[in-house]
FIRO-900332 format. One line per 5 residues: number of its first residue (from 1); their letters; for each residue x, y, z of C-alpha. Coordinates in Angstrom, 2 decimals, always signed. Example, Ala and Ser with C-alpha at 12.3 -4.5 7.8 and 13.67 -1.06 7.14 Angstrom:
residues 2
1	as	+12.30/-4.50/+7.80; +13.67/-1.06/+7.14
end
This chain:
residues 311
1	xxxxx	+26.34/+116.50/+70.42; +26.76/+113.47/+68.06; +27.71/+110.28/+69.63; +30.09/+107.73/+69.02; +29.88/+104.74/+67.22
6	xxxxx	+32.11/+101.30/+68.73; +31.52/+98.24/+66.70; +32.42/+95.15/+68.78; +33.50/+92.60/+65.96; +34.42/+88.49/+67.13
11	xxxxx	+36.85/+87.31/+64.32; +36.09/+83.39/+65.26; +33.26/+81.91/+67.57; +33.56/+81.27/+71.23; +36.30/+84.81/+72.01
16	xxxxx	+33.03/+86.27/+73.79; +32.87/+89.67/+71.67; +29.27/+90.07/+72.80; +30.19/+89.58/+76.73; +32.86/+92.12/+76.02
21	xxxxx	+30.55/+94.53/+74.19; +27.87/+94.23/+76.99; +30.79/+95.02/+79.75; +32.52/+97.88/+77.94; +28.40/+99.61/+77.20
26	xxxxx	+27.97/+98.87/+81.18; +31.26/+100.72/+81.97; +30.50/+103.71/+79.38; +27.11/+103.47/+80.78; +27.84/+104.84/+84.12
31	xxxxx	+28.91/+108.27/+82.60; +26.78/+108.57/+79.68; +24.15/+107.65/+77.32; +24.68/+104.29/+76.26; +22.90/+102.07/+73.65
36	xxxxx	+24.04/+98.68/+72.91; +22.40/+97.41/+69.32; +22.64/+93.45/+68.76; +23.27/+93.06/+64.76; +23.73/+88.73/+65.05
41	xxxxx	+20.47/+87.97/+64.06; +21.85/+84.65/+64.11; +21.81/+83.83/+67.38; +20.22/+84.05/+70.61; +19.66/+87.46/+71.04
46	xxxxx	+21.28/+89.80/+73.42; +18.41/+90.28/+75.26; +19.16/+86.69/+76.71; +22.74/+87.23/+77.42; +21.80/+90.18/+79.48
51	xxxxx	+18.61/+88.51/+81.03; +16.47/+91.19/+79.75; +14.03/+89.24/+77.96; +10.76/+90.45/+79.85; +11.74/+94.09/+79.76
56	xxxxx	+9.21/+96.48/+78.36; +10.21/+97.99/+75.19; +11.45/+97.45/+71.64; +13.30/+94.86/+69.53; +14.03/+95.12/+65.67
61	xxxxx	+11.22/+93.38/+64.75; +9.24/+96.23/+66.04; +11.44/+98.63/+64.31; +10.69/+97.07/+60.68; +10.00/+99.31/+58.26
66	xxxxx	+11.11/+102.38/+60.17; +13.03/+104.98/+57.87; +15.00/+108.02/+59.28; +15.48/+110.50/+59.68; +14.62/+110.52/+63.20
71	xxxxx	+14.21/+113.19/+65.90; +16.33/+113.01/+68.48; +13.61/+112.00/+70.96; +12.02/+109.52/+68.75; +13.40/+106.78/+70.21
76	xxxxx	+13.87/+108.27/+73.80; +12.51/+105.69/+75.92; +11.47/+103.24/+73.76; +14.19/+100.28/+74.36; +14.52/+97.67/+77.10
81	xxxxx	+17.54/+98.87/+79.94; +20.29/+96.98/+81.59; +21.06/+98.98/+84.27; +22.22/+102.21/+82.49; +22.41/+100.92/+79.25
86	xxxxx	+19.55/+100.58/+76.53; +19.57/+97.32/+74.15; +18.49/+97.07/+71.13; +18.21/+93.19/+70.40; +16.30/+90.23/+69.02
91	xxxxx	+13.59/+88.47/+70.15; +11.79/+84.75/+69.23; +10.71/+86.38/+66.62; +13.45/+87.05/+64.77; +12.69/+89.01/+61.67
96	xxxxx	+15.49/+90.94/+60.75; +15.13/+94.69/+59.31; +16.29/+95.61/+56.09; +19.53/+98.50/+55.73; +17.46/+101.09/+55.39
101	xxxxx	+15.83/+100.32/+59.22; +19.18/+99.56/+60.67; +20.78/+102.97/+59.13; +17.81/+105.07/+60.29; +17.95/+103.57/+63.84
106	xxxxx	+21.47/+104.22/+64.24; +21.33/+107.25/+62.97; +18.96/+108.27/+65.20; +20.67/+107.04/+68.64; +23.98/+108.98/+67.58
111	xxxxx	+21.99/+112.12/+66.09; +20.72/+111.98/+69.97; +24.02/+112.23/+71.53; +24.36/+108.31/+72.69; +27.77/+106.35/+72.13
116	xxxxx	+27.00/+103.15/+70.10; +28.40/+100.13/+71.29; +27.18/+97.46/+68.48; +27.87/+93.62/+68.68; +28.52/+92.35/+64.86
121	xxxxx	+29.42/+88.93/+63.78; +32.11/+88.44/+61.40; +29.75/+87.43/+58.35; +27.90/+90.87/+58.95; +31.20/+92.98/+59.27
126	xxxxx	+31.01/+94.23/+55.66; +27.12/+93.56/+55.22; +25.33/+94.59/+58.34; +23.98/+97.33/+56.38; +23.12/+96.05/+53.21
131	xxxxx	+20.72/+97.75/+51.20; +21.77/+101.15/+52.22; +24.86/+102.47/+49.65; +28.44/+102.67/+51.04; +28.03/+106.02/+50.95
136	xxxxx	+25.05/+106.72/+52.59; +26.35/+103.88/+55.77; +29.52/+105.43/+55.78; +27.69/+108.74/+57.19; +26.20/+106.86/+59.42
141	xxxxx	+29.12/+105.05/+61.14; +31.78/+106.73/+59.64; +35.18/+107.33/+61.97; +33.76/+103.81/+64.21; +36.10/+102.69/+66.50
146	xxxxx	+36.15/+98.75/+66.01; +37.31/+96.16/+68.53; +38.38/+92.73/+66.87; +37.94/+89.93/+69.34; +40.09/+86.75/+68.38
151	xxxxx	+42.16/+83.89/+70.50; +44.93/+83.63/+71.94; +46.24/+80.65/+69.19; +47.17/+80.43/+65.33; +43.15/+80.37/+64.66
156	xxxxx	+42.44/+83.54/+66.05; +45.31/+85.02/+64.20; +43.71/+83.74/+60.62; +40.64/+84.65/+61.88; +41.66/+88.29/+62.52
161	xxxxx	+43.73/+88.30/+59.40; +40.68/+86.94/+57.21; +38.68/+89.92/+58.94; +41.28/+92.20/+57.99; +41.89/+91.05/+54.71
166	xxxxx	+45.59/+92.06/+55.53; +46.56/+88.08/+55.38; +49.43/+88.59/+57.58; +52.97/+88.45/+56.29; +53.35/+85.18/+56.26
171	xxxxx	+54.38/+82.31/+58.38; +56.95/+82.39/+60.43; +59.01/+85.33/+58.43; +59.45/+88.70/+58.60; +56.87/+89.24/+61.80
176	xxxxx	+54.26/+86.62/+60.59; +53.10/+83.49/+62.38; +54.36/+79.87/+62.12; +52.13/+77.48/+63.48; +54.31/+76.32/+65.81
181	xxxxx	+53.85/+79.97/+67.61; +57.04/+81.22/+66.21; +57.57/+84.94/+65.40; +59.59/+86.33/+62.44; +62.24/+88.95/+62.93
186	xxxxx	+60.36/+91.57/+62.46; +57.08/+91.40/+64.85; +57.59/+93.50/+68.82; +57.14/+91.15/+71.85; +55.52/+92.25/+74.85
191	xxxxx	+54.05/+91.49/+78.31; +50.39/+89.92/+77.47; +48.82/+93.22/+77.94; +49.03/+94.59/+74.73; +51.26/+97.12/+73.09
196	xxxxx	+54.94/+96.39/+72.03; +58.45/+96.14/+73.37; +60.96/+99.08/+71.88; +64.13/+98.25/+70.29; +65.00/+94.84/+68.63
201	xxxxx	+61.60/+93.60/+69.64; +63.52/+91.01/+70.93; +62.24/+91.09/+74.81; +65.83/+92.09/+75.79; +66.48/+95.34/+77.67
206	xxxxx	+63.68/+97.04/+75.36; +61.09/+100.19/+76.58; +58.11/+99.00/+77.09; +55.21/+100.98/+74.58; +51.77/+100.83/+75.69
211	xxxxx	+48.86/+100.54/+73.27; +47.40/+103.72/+71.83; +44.90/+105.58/+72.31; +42.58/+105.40/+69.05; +42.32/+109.14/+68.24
216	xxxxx	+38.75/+110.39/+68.62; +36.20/+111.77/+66.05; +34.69/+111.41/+62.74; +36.29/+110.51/+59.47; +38.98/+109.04/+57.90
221	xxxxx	+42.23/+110.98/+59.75; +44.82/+108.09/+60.81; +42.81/+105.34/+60.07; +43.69/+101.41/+59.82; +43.44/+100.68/+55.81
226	xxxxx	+43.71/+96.71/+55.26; +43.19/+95.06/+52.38; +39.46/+93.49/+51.04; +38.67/+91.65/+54.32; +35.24/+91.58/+55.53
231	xxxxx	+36.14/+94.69/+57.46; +38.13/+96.74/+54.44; +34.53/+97.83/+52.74; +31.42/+99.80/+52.98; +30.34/+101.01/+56.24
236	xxxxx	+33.58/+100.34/+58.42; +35.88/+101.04/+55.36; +37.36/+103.81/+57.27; +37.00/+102.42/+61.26; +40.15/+102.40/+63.33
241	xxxxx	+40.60/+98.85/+65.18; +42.08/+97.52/+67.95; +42.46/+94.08/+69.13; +41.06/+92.70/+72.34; +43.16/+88.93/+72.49
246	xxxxx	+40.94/+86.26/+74.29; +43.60/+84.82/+76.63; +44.04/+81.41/+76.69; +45.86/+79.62/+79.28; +49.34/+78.18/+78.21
251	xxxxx	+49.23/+79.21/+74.84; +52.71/+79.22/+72.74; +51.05/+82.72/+70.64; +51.65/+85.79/+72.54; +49.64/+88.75/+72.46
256	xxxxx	+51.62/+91.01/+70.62; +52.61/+88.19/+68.37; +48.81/+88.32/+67.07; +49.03/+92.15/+67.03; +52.21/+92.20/+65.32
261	xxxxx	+50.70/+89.67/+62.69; +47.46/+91.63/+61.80; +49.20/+94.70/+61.81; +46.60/+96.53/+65.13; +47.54/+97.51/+68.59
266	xxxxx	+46.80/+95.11/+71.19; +43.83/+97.02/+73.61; +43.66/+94.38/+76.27; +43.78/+90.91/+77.09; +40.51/+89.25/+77.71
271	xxxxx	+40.90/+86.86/+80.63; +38.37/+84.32/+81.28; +36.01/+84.87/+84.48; +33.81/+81.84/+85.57; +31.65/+83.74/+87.51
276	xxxxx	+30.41/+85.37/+84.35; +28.54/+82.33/+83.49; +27.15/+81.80/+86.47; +25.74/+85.36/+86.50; +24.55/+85.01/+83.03
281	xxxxx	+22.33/+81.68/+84.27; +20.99/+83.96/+87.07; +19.63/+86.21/+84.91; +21.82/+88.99/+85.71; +23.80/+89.54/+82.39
286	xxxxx	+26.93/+89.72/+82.54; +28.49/+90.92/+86.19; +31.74/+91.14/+87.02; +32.99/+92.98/+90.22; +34.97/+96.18/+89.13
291	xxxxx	+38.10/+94.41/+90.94; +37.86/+91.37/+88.75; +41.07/+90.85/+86.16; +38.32/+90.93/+83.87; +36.80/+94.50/+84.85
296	xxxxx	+40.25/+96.05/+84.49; +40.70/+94.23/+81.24; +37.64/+96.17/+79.85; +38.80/+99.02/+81.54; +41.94/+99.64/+79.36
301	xxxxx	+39.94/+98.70/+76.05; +38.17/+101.85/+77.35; +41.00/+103.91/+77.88; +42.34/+102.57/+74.30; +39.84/+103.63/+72.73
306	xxxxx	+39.96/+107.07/+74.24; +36.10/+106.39/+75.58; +37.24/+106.03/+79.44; +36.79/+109.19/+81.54; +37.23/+106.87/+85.17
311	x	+40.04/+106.61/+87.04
end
């Protein structure tokens, strides 16, 4: 059976889209095969997030030069594990593999039947494959399901709208953004979980609308068209996002007020969890008890995405 490609995208720095990728592969992860592929070459690696830096097996150094396609058991066994999940990361070395390598490789994990959670970087959003043709990378991640990580704050809404290349609809009118954390007439409030409130949108006596589901499968069938973002071409030209909103404590945005901006359903909102950090210094990787506001907050970005089959 193919698998599933989820790209984890961060519109600004410091949202933690590659905590939340290496939480939503760990939750996946108990159920099924589960790679997680690190395509920031620019900084640390994975590997060191997760503490899995002396773990036997591959990074894409290793992989250089590899071309596809691949057998489905070529590359059974060949990456480092966290816990369920295998990673496919950078080391000290740091070489980074050309299109061709990172196309074959992918390829190869979803030709075996493993979802695909990958952690991209905003400047690698519309060139993470470069040197393999549109074309070619659009059979190889085509139908993606992309998160977009921002903040909770008038940056994070740019951000996501530079990502988007939808540029909003302005500030302050007709659903866009003023700075001052205004909303236009237009734009759905909501409780800071996501989804919209029915009606005026005015946060009066309206029905509460969760979030959708991102339909599953392959191809281009009810996908998010933006304009030329980052996002809008090549390989994720026709990926279906969602937003995961970085919450940030006393902020004057609201949730949906960033959804309604940007124009994408609001998964979850991303609380912050000190104890994360902690873990991370440990060694551990990211650990969060399945109780933890921030476990359930990954937990509906899995049932958003259709990808949750846990209670």
């Amino acid at each position: 059976m193919q698998g599933r490609a989820i790209a984890v995208v961060g519109a600004v720095g410091g949202v933690g889209a590659s905590t939340l990728a290496a939480l939503l592969a760990r939750r996946l992860g108990a159920t099924r095969p589960v790679a997680l592929v690190d395509l920031d070459a620019g900084h640390g690696g994975l590997e060191v997030l997760l503490g899995t830096e002396r773990a036997d097996g591959a990074r894409w150094p290793d992989l250089a030069g590899l071309r596809g396609p691949l057998a489905p058991s070529d590359l059974r066994g060949v990456l480092p594990r966290w816990g369920p999940v295998e990673v496919l990361s950078w080391d000290r070395r740091g070489a980074e593999p050309d299109g061709a390598t990172v196309a074959a490789v992918l390829a190869g994990l979803l030709d075996a039947g493993r979802t695909v959670v990958l952690d991209v970087p905003a400047r690698a959003a519309g060139e993470a494959l470069r040197g393999v043709r549109a074309d070619e990378a659009a059979g190889v991640t085509g139908g993606a399901r992309v998160v977009v990580v921002t903040g909770q704050d008038v940056l994070g809404v740019a951000a996501a709208a530079r990502l988007l290349g939808c540029g909003g609809t302005g500030p302050g009118r007709d659903g866009g953004l003023g700075r001052d954390g205004s909303l236009g007439r237009d734009a759905g409030l909501g409780p800071d979980g996501g989804g919209r409130l029915g009606g005026d949108g005015a946060g009066a006596g309206g029905t509460w609308v969760p979030a959708p589901p991102v339909p599953p499968g392959p191809g281009a069938s009810g996908a998010v068209r933006h304009g030329p973002g980052w996002l809008g071409p090549g390989w994720l030209a026709d990926a279906r996002p969602v937003l995961a909103v970085r919450r940030r404590p006393g902020a004057r945005v609201a949730p949906a007020q960033v959804g309604a901006t940007v124009g994408l359903p609001v998964a979850c909102l991303v609380p912050t969890d000190r104890r994360v950090a902690g873990a991370v210094d440990r060694g551990l990787g990211p650990a969060v008890a399945r109780w933890a506001p921030l476990a359930r907050a990954v937990a509906r970005l899995a049932r958003a995405l259709g990808e949750d089959g846990r209670g």
